[in-house]
N, C-alpha and C positions, 0 to 999 in steps of 0.2 A: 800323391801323384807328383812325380818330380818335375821341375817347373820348363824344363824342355820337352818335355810330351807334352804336358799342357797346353805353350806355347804352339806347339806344333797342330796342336786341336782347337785352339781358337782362331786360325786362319781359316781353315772354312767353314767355322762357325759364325762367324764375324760378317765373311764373305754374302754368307746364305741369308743372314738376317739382316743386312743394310742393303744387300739384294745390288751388290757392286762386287766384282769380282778383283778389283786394284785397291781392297782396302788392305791395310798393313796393319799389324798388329808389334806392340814393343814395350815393354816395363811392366812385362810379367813379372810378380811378386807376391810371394805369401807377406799376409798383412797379419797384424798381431792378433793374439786372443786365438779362441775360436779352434785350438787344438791341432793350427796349422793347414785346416782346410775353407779358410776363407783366402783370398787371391785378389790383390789388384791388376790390371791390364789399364793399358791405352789399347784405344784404334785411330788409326788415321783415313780418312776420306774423305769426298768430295764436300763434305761437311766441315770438314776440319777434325782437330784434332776431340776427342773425348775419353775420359778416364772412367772406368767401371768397377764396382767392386762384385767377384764372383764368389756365391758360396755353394758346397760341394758339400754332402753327406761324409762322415768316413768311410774307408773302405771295409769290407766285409763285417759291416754291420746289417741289423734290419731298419730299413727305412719308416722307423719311429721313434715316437719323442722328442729329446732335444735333437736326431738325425733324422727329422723329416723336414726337408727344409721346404717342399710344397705346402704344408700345412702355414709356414711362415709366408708364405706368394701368397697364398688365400687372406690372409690375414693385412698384407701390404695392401692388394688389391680391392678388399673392402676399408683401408682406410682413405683411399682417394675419392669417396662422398662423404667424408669427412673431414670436419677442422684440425684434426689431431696433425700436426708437423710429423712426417716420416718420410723416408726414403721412398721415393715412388718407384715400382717395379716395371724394367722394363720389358725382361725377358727371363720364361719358366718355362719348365717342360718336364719330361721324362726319358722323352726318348735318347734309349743312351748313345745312340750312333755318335753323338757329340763327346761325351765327356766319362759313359761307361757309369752315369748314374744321373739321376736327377739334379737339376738346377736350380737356383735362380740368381737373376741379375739385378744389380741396382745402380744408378750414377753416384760418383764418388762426389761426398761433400766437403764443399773447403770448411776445414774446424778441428775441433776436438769434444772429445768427452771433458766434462767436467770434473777439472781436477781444484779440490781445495790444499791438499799438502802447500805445506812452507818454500815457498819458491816458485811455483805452481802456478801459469797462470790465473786459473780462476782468482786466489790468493789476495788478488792485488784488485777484485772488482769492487768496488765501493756497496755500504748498503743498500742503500738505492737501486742499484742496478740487480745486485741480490735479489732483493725482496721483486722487482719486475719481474726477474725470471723465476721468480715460483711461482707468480701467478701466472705465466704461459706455462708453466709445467702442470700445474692446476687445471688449466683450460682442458691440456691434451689430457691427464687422465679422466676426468669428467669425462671427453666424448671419446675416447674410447670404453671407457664405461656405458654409455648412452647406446652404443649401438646396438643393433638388431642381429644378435648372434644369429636367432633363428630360422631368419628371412638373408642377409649376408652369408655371417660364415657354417652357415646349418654343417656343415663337415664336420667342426670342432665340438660336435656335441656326442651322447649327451650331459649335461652338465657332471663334473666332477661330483662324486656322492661326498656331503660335508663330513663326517666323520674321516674319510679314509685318509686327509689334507692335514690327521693327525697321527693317524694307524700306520702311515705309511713310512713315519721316518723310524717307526721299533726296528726296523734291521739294522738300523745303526747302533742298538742298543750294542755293548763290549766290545765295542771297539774304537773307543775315544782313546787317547790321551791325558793323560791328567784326571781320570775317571772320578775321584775326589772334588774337584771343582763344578762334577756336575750332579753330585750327590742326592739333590734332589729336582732332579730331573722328573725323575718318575713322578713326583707329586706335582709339578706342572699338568702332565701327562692327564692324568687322573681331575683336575681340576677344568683342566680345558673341554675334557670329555665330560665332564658334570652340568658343565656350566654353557654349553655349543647352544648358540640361539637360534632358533628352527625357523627365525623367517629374514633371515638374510637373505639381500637383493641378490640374484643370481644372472649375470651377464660374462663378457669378455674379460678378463683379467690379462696384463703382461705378466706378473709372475718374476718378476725380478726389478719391479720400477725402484730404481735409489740412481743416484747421481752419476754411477760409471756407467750408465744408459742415456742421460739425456747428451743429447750432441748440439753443441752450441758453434757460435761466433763467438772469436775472443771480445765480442763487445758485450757477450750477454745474452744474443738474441738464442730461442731453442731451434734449432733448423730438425730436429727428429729424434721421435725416441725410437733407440736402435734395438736388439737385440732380443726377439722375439722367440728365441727358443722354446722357452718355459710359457709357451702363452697357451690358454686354455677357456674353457666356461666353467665356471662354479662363485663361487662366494666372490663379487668386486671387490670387497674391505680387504682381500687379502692386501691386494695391492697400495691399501694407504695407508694399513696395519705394519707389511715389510716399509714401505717409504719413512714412514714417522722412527721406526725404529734404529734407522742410520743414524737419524736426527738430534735422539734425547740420550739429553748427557747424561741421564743416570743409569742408562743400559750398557756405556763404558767404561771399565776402569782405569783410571788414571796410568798407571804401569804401561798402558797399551801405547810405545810407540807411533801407532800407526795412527794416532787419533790426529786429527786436522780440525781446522776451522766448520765447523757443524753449517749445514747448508739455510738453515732457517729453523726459527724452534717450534717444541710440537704444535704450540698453540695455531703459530701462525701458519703453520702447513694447513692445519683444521679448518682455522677461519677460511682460506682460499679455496680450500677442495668445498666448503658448504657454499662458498658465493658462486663457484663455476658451475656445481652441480645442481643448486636450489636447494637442496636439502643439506640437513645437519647429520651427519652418518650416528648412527644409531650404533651401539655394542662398539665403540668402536676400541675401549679398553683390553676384551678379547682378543680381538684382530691384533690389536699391539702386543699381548703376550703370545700369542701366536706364533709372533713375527721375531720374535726374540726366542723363544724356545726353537724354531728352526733353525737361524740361525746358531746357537750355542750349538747344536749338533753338528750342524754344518761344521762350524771350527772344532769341535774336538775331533772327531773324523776325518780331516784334513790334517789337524797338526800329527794326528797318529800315522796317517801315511806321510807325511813328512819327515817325520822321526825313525821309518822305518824303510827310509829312501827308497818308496816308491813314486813317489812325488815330490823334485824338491822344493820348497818355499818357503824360508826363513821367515817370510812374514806371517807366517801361521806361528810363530812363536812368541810374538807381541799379541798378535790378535788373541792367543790363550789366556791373556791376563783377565779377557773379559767372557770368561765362560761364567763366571760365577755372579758376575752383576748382570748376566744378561739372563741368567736363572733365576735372581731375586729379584731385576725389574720385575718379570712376565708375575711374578707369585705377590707382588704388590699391585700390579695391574690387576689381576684377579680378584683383590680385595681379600 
């Protein structure tokens, strides 16, 4: 949507839901990520001034998946009886009169996502402060783990079938990049379906929790884990099987550019998620080869559409240095 129709649709949107007809609207903008269909706004009213972040399905798609962004409202809206730090949502719908698709709305937070590259704010926080903020990152996946999918978000169910969380990535099979370095993929593949433990805790999972999710204060503090597209019900360890695997340096290879200051190491992510949650996660070596064999697909999949300029992103070309340690962690984790 171009961002003067937009604008031109959040004036009586705006209007209808502060329930003021002299409210103004100004600093419509697409905001990064998010395939260009997330949007910031201001409105101005008797309240004063407020900034809002809007996100919009794309167009002529079907309103599922990562494009169902109500299934993310449901998901926001059961974490406000909850501790978990998130965007709290103030306004969803469907009806398109407004926007010509489903919505939802959330207030804009002063921060950023955590960045550790070299130069990078985070870069510069002390251990200390590090180590603090993984254990609120700890806190929030634990109670988002905690909650009651099936009494809250009973929509997002039924729970993801455990096997398919590994069946599902074979369509990516021939069409990597560097197909060599993922050689033995397949016997990943085969090990992880050998060895899938049949009584994994089954709750909410984000589905993408690593650090370009949590949204902090440049001081440290976590104000919300963002980015809920991928969120689901099936296996919770996914989520601290993919977290741990940003984290261990031996699922990186050195070559990779893009590697940064590591957020906290595996131990201590473990120790935190068992103090917040009570328990000591169980399998949790699976979950970590898991999390590293999606990943490895993920990037050779990307680097190959990058290479075939359908995509462009030169950092899928560092990132390829680590398809093959992140194929020989997961088969060391496996034992």
């Amino acid at each position: 949507m171009e961002i003067q129709e937009l604008a031109e649709r959040l004036l009586p949107f705006c209007r209808a839901m502060y329930g003021d007809d002299s409210v103004q609207v100004s600093d419509v903008h697409k905001m990064p990520g998010h395939a260009g269909f997330a949007y910031g706004f201001t409105a101005e009213s008797a309240k004063g001034r407020e900034s809002w972040f809007l996100r919009l399905p794309p167009p002529n798609v079907k309103w599922e998946g990562t494009a169902d962004v109500l299934k993310q409202a449901v998901i926001l809206k059961a974490l406000d009886r909850t501790g978990v730090p998130h965007c709290p949502l103030k306004w969803s719908g469907d009806d398109l009169q407004w926007f010509g698709r489903p919505y939802f709305i959330v207030p804009v937070l002063e921060g950023d996502v955590l960045r550790l590259q070299e130069g990078e704010w985070g870069s510069s926080l002390s251990e200390e402060t590090i180590y603090s903020l993984g254990e609120q990152v700890a806190r929030a996946l634990a109670g988002v783990h905690r909650l009651d999918w099936q009494t809250q978000t009973p929509s997002l169910g039924p729970p993801f079938p455990f096997d398919d969380d590994i069946l599902r990535w074979d369509r990516f099979y021939g069409r990597f990049a560097d197909p060599e370095r993922l050689a033995r993929l397949p016997e990943v593949r085969q090990r992880l379906l050998d060895n899938a433990p049949g009584d994994a805790t089954v709750g909410l999972f984000h589905g993408d929790f690593q650090t370009a999710n949590f949204f902090c204060s440049r001081q440290g503090e976590l104000l919300a884990i963002i980015d809920w597209e991928l969120a689901g019900v099936g296996a919770i360890l996914n989520d601290l099987g993919w977290y741990i695997t940003f984290s261990d340096p031996e699922a990186w290879s050195t070559e990779d550019v893009t590697r940064h200051r590591l957020f906290l190491d595996p131990e201590t992510i473990i120790d935190q998620y068992t103090r917040a949650s009570g328990t000591r996660p169980a399998h949790l070596n699976w979950f970590r080869a898991l999390g590293a064999y999606k990943f490895a697909i993920i990037t050779g999949f990307n680097l190959g559409l990058h290479r075939r300029g359908k995509r462009h992103d030169p950092l899928w070309e560092s990132i390829g240095f680590s398809m093959n340690t992140l194929v020989d962690r997961a088969l060391d984790l496996l034992g």
